[in-house]
N, C-alpha and C positions, 0 to 999 in steps of 0.2 A: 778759359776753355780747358777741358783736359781732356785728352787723346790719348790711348795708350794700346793701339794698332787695330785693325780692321778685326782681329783675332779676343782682341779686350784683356781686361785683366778684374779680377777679384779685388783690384788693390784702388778700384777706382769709386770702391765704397769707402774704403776709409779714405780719399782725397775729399770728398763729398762730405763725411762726417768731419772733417778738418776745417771747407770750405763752409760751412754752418756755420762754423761759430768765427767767420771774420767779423770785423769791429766796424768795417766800414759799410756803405751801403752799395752791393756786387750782385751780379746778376751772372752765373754761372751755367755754360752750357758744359754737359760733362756726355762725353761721349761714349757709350758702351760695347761698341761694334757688337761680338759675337756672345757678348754677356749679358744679354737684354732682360734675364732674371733679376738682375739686379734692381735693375729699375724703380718698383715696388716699393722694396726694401731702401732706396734715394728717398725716393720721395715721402718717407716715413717719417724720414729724421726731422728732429727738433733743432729748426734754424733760429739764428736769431731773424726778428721781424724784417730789417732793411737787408737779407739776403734770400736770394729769389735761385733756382738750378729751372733749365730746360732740360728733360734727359731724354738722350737721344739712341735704339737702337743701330743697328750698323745703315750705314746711310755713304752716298755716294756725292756728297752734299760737304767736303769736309775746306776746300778752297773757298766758297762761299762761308763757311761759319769762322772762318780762320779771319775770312777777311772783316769781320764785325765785333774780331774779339781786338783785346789790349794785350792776352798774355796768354800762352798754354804750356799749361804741366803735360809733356809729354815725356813719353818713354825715348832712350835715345838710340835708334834705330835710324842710320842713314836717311832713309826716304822720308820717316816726320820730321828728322830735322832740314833736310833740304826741302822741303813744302814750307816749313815755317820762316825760312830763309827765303824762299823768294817772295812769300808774304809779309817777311819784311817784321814779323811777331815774333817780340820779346818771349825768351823761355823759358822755363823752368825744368831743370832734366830731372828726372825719376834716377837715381842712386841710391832709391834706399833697400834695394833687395842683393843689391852688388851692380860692379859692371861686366858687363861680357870683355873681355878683352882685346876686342877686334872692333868692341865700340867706346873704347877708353879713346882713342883718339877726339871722338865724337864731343866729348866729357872735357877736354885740354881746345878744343878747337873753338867751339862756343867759347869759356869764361877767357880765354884768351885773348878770342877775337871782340868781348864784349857784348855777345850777345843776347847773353843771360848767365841764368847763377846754377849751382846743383843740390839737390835735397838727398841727404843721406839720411836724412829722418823723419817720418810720417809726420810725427808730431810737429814738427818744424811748420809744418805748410800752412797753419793758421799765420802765424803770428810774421812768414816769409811773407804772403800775401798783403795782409793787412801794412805791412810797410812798406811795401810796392807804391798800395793804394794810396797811402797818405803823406809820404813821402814821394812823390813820383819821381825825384830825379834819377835813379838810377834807369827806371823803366825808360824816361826819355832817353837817356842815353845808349842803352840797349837799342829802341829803337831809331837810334841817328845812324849810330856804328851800322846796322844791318842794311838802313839804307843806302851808307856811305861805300859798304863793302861793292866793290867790282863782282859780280855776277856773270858766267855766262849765258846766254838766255841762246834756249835751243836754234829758235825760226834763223837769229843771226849769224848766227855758228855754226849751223848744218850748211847753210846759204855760203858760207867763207870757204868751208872743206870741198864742199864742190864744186866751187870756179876755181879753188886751186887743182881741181882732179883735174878738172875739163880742159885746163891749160898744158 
């Protein structure tokens, strides 16, 4: 899957032109939120045969598609990476335009914590992907660590903070 915020990005044509030429046989949903021009121009490209993209305008549909994938290139903005974190989906952070500075921690917190890796270069994402795929051990492990990590989960934690008020 690649994600790269409700707002989109331009750069999710060349994820697409990348994710074309994987080696293995991948089925990619790439999401365009507010770039839905793009679209077209996806489905243009010249994949190889055993790689299939679903492209998807902005859609309110992104927990459901997280929850069918194996991995997502997304950008690293707080709230995708905490969605991909509690779905528990391996990731791949977007580094290749720089990082914001207030989301470098973002960038140290994943590959620390083991949850995925970072791409400082477009070209990279073919051949990152494709060893994902055919190799998967790291991919399991990314997703062991995310499930292993302690989570807090809203319903039980709003639930904790208010029988400590009410007392």
């Amino acid at each position: 899957m690649v994600m790269l915020g409700a707002q989109g990005s331009r750069i999710a044509y060349e994820f697409a032109d990348q994710l074309s030429q994987v080696h293995v046989p991948m089925h990619a949903i790439i999401c365009l939120g507010k770039q839905e021009q793009l679209k077209e121009h996806i489905l243009q490209l010249r994949r190889n045969p055993h790689v299939s993209f679903t492209v998807l305008g902005f859609t309110s549909r992104i927990a459901d598609l997280m929850s069918i994938s194996d991995l997502i290139i997304t950008k690293s903005g707080t709230v995708s990476i905490c969605e991909a974190m509690y779905k528990e989906l391996p990731m791949i952070l977007d580094a290749t335009g720089g990082v914001l500075r207030w989301e470098r921690f973002n960038h140290n917190f994943i590959t620390g914590k083991g949850f995925g890796t970072c791409l400082t270069q477009i070209k990279q994402t073919c051949s990152m992907v494709t060893e994902l795929l055919l190799h998967p051990t790291a991919l399991h492990d990314y997703k062991k660590n995310l499930i292993n990590f302690d989570k807090n989960h809203g319903t039980t934690h709003i639930k904790a903070v208010l029988n400590q008020l009410l007392q």
